[in-house]
C-alpha positions as CSV (number, residue, x, y, z in Angstrom):
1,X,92.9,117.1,96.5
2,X,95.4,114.5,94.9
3,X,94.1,110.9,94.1
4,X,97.6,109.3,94.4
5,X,98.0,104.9,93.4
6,X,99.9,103.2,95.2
7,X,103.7,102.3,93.6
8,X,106.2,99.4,93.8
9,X,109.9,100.6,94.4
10,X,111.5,98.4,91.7
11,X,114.6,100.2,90.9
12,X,117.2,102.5,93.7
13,X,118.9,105.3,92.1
14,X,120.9,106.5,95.4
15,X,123.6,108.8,93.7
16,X,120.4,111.0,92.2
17,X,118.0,110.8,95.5
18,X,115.7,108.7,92.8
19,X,113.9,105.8,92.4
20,X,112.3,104.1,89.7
21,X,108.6,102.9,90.7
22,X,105.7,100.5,88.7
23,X,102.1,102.0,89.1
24,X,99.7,99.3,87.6
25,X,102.2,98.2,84.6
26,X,103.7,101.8,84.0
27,X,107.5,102.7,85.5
28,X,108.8,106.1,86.0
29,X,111.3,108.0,87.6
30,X,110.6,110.0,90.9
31,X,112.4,111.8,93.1
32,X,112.9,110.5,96.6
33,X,114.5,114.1,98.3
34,X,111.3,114.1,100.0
35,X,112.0,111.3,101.9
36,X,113.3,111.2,105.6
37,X,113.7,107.7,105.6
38,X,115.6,105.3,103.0
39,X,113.3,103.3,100.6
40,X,114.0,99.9,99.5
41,X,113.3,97.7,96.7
42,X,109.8,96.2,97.1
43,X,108.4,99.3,99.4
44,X,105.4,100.8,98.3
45,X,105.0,104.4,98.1
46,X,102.3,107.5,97.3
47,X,103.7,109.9,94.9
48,X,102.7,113.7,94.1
49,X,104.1,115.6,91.7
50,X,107.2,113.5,91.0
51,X,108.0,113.2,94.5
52,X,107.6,110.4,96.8
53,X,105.9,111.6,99.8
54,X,105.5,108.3,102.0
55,X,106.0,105.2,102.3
56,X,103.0,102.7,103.0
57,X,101.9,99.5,104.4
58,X,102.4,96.9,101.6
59,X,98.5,95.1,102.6
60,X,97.1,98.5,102.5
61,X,98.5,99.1,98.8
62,X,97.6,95.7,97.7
63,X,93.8,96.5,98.7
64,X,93.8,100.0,96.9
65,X,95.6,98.7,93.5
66,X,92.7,96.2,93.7
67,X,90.1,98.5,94.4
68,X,91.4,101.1,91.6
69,X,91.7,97.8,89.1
70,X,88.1,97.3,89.5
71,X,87.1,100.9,89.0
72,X,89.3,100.2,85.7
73,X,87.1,97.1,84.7
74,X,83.9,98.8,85.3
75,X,84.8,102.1,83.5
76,X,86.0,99.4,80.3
77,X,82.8,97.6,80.3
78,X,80.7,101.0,80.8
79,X,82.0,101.8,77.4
C-alpha cells in the first residue's frame, strides 16, 4: 500500500513529459508519461514512484494536506 500527499503542479516541462510539483514546501521533478490527460499549472496530483498517477479534485487535496499537517503537529509536539 502507498500513502501518496497530495501535490501542486507548479512548473510544465512538456518537451520531457515532466512536471515540477510542491508537496508541503518540498519541489521535485516527476514524470508525467503516466498521464492520459494534460496537466496544468495549479492541478493537483497523487504521485508513486516518480510518476504522476492522477489528477485530483483541488477541495479534496486541500482537506488531505490539512489533515496530514496536523498529523505533522502532533507527531512534533509528541516529541
Amino acid at each position: 500500500m502507498c500513502l501518496s500527499i497530495p501535490s501542486q503542479v507548479v512548473e510544465l516541462h512538456e518537451e520531457e513529459q515532466s512536471v515540477t510539483v510542491e508537496t508541503m514546501g518540498v519541489k521535485r521533478k516527476v514524470s508525467a508519461h503516466l498521464m492520459p490527460e494534460p496537466l496544468e499549472i495549479g492541478d493537483y496530483v497523487l504521485i508513486h514512484i516518480g510518476f504522476v498517477m492522477n489528477k485530483i479534485d483541488k477541495a479534496d487535496a486541500l482537506e488531505s494536506i490539512k489533515l496530514y499537517n496536523e498529523i505533522v503537529e502532533k507527531m512534533a509536539a509528541a516529541e
